[in-house]
C-alpha positions, 0 to 999 in steps of 0.5 A: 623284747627283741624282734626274733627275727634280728637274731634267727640265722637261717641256714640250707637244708636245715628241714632234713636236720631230724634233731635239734640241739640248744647251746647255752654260751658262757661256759658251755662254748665259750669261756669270758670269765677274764672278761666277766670278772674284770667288767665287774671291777669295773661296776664296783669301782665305779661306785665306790663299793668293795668287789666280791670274790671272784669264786662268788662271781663265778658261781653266778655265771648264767644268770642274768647280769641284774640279778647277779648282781643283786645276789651279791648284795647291789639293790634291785634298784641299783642293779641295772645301773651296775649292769650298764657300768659292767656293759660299758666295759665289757663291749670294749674287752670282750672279744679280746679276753674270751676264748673258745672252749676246747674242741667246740670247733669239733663239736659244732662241725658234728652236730650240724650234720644231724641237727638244728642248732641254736644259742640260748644265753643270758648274756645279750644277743648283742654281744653273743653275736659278735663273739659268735662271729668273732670265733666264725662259729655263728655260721653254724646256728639257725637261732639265737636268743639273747636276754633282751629276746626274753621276758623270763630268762632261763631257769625259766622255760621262755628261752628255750621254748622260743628257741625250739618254735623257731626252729620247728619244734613239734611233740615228739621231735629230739631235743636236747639243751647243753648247759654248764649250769643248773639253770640251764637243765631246769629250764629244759626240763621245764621246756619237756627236752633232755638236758646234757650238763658239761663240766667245762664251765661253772656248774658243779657235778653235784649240782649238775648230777641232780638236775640234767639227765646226762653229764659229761665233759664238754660240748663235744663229749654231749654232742658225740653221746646225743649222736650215740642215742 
């Protein structure tokens, strides 16, 4: 695991911000699905084996990158050496293939007015950080969790939990997590926070309907309802 200091960003003045708001990334603030579906070719042809669809790629969007590719039928032995031929490609691409979801720039600039705000994704905090910056977006984020940040990446509490304490979560303190995906709402139901699901990204609205305690369009539209509350 990561030291947490290596991905915490402090800004000023952060204590008078009296909430505090969890992004998760892919689908959520960005959109790589060029890059994901093309690093994964990348691993398939690599090793000889047919490429999924991209419909089953997407639909695992926010796992983490071993697991997704053992849901697709690669070994669990087998997996970590995919996901290095994925990583090996993808750090060449990824900045240039990935683009900035719609009004996020809008969104990010109306929440740092009234809360803390932090990454949590599975994506690694290596990669997360440089896209971040490349969109000059990270300037706005006190924290940052990655997968090598973790143990238990979401569904699972850990990331979020972790997030939370760093940014002086305390019972009782507003808190929100902002997800494309189911996995993102579990874990924050997990954690005991509110959940925002949005459309954007590769979460389906049944699926979101069911597990997040609002849903909306976009990060902007769930930043402009947690300003609402």
């Amino acid at each position: 695991m990561a030291n947490a200091q290596s991905t915490m960003y402090q800004l000023k003045e952060t204590k008078t911000r009296a909430k505090i708001i969890l992004f998760d990334l892919d689908g959520t603030l960005i959109d790589s699905t060029e890059a994901i579906l093309e690093s994964f070719k990348k691993a398939y042809e690599v090793f000889g084996k047919e490429l999924p669809t991209p419909d089953a790629i997407k639909s695992l969007i926010g796992l983490p990158l071993e697991i997704m590719f053992q849901k697709l039928g690669v070994t669990e032995a087998d997996s970590m050496d995919y996901a290095k031929e994925y990583k090996e490609h993808y750090k060449t691409i990824h900045t240039e293939k990935t683009v900035l979801l719609p009004h996020v720039r809008e969104a990010l600039e109306l929440a740092v007015n009234h809360a803390r705000l932090g990454v949590v994704t599975t994506k690694t905090s290596e990669y997360s950080r440089i896209l971040l910056e490349h969109f000059d977006i990270m300037k706005h984020f006190n924290i940052l969790i990655g997968r090598e940040d973790v143990t238990n990446p979401k569904p699972d509490p850990e990331p979020v939990e972790r997030a939370m304490n760093a940014l002086g979560y305390h019972y009782g303190k507003v808190t929100y997590m902002i997800g494309d995906t189911t996995a993102d709402m579990i874990a924050a139901e997990k954690a005991d926070i509110a959940s925002i699901g949005v459309l954007c990204g590769y979460g389906k609205k049944d699926d979101l309907d069911e597990y997040a305690d609002f849903v909306v369009k976009d990060a902007y539209s769930a930043v402009r309802l947690i300003e609402k509350i």
